[in-house]
N, C-alpha and C positions, 0 to 999 in steps of 0.2 A: 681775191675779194674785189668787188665791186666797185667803184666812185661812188656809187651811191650810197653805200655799206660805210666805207671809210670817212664820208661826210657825217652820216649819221653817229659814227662811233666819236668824232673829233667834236662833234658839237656836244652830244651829251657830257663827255670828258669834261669840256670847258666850257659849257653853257655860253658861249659866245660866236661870232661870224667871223671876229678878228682874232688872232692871236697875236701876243706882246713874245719880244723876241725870246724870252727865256720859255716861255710856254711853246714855240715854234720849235726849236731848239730842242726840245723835251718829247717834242709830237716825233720829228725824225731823228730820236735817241744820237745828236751830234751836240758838240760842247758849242755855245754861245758864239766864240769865235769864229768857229768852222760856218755855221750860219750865214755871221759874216763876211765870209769869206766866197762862201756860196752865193752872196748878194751882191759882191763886187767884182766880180766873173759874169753876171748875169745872168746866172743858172736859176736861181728862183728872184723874184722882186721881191720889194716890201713898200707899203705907203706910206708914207709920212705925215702923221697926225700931229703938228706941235711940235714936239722937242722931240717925238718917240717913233717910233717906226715898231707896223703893223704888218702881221701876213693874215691873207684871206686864207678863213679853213678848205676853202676849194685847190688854191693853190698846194697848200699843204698835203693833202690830200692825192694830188698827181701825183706831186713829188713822193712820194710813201708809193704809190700804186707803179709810176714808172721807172724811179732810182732819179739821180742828178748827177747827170754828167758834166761835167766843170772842162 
């Protein structure tokens, strides 16, 4: 599948550009933690909006298309 496919399918999903962790977490069927865990390796980032931290459906999206390797 495409980037451009898997952008399209992740925004419809979640009518959003950001995703909040548990909805990221749910995009690359991993628990919460793992996420986590993957964001402190530096395998995928997240932005920090306030008190919450966000992933861009772009990002999410590679990661889905090329795997993460930690």
């Amino acid at each position: 599948m495409s980037l451009k496919n898997i952008i399209q399918d992740l925004h419809s999903k979640y009518n959003t550009l950001f995703l909040t962790k548990r909805q990221a977490a749910d995009a690359l069927s991993v628990s919460v933690a793992t996420l986590d865990n993957y964001r402190r390796a530096g395998a995928i980032t997240g932005k920090p909006r306030g008190r919450k931290i966000y992933f861009s459906i772009e990002e999410i999206a590679k990661a889905l298309r090329d795997g993460i390797e930690v």
